[in-house]
C-alpha positions in Angstrom: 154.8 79.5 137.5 152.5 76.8 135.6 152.2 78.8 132.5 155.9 79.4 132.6 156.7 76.1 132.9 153.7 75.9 130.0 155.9 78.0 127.5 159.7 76.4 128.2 158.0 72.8 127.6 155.9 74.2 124.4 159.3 75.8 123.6 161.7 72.9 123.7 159.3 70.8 121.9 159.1 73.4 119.1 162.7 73.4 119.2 163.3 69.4 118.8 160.2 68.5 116.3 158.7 71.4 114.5 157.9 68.8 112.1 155.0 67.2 114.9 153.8 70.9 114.7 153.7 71.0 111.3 151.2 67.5 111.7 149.2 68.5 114.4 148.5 71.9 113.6 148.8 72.7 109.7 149.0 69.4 107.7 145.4 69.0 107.9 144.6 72.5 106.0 146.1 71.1 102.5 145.0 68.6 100.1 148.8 67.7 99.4 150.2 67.8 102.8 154.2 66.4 101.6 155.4 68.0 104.2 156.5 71.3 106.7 158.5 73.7 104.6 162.1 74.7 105.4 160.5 78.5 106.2 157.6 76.2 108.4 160.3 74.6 110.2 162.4 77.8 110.9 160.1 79.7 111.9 158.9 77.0 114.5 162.0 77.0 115.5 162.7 80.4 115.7 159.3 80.5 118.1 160.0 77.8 120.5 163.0 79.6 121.2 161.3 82.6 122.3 158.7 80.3 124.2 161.8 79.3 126.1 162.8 82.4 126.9 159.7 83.3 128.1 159.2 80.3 129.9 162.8 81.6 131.6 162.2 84.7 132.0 159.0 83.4 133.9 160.5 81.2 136.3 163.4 83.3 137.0 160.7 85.8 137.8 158.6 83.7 140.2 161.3 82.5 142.3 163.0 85.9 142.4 159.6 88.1 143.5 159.7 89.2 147.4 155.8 87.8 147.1 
């Protein structure tokens, strides 16, 4: 349930800023760091909203198992 809750957080945030992705995790590796691309920032996109999903798919899971 943590790690699901893990991936729709990750996946919303990916989904609202890709651009505090892009500085975090890739800005760093260039020497002129302008700025995320418009492939960086759909792509970011396109992954938080399968981390949603995921993170969906996961809760919906948990509370639906006979465990």
């Amino acid at each position: 349930m943590f790690i699901s809750i893990f991936f729709l957080l990750m996946g919303v945030w990916g989904i609202s800023s890709p651009y505090s992705w892009w500085l975090i995790g890739e800005s760093w590796k260039s020497k002129r760091a302008d700025g995320p691309s418009t492939f960086f920032i759909w792509s970011t996109r396109i992954i938080g909203i399968v981390f949603v999903l995921i993170g969906i798919s996961g809760i919906v899971g948990t509370l639906i198992s006979p465990i």
